[in-house]
N, C-alpha and C positions, 0 to 999 in steps of 0.2 A: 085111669086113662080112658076117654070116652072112645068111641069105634072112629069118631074124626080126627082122634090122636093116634092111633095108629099109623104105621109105617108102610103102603104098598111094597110089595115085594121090588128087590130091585131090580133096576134095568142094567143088563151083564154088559159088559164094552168087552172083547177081546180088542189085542193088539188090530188085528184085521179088521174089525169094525172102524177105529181111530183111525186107520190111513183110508178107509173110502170117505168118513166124517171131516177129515181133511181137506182132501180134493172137494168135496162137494161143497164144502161149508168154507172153504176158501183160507184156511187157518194161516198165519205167518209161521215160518220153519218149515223146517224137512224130519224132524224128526230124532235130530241128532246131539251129542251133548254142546257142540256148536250151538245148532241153528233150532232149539226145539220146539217143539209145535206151541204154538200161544191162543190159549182160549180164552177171550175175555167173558165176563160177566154174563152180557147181551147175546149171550153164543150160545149153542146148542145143550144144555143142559141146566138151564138158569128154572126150568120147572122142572126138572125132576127132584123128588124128594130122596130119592134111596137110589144111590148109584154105586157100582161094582166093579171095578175095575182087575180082570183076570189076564195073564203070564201077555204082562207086555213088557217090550224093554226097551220101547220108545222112549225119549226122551219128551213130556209134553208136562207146559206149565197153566196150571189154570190160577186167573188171573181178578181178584177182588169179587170170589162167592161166597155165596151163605149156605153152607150145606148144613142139612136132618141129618142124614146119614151119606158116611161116606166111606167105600171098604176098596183093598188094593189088597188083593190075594198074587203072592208071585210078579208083582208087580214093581220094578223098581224103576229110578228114574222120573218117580213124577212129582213135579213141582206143585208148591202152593207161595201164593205170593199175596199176601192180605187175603189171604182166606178165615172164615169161622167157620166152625164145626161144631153143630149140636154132640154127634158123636162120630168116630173116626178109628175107625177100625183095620190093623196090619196085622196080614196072613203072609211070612214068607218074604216082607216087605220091608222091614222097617230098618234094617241097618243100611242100606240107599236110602230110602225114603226121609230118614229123618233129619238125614242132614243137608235137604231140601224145603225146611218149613222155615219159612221166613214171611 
């Protein structure tokens, strides 16, 4: 693996993060196992490589990306809906999380 293959450290989201990237970024949903937050493709994390998602219990779905890497530490509740994943990493996560991949 050459040093352009390598992975940047990832960018951490708390729950707290996702609801101001909400508001700001204007997401569909509130958050809820109802109404949950919808990130499409086009939307704020379509260039990051290595994303980290830490103790959120939001409900939010992200919506036809291509992730490097993708990790959900304590994180349940988060959707993938025509997603790919090089690689996909659950910390604390994956008995919600997994009956969320579709």
């Amino acid at each position: 693996m050459g040093n352009k293959d390598k992975l940047k450290k990832p960018l951490k989201i708390y729950e707290y993060h996702l609801l101001i990237l909400a508001k700001e970024k204007n997401w569909k949903g509130i958050g809820t196992v109802n109404d949950p937050f919808v990130i499409p493709s086009s939307e704020s994390f379509s260039e990051v490589d290595n994303l980290k998602i830490i103790k959120s219990k939001l409900y939010v779905k992200f919506e036809s990306y291509k992730f490097k890497s993708m990790a959900l530490e304590k994180s349940n509740n988060i959707m993938f809906h025509n997603c790919q994943f090089d690689n996909l990493t659950l910390s604390n996560s994956a008995e919600s999380v997994s009956k969320y991949l579709y």
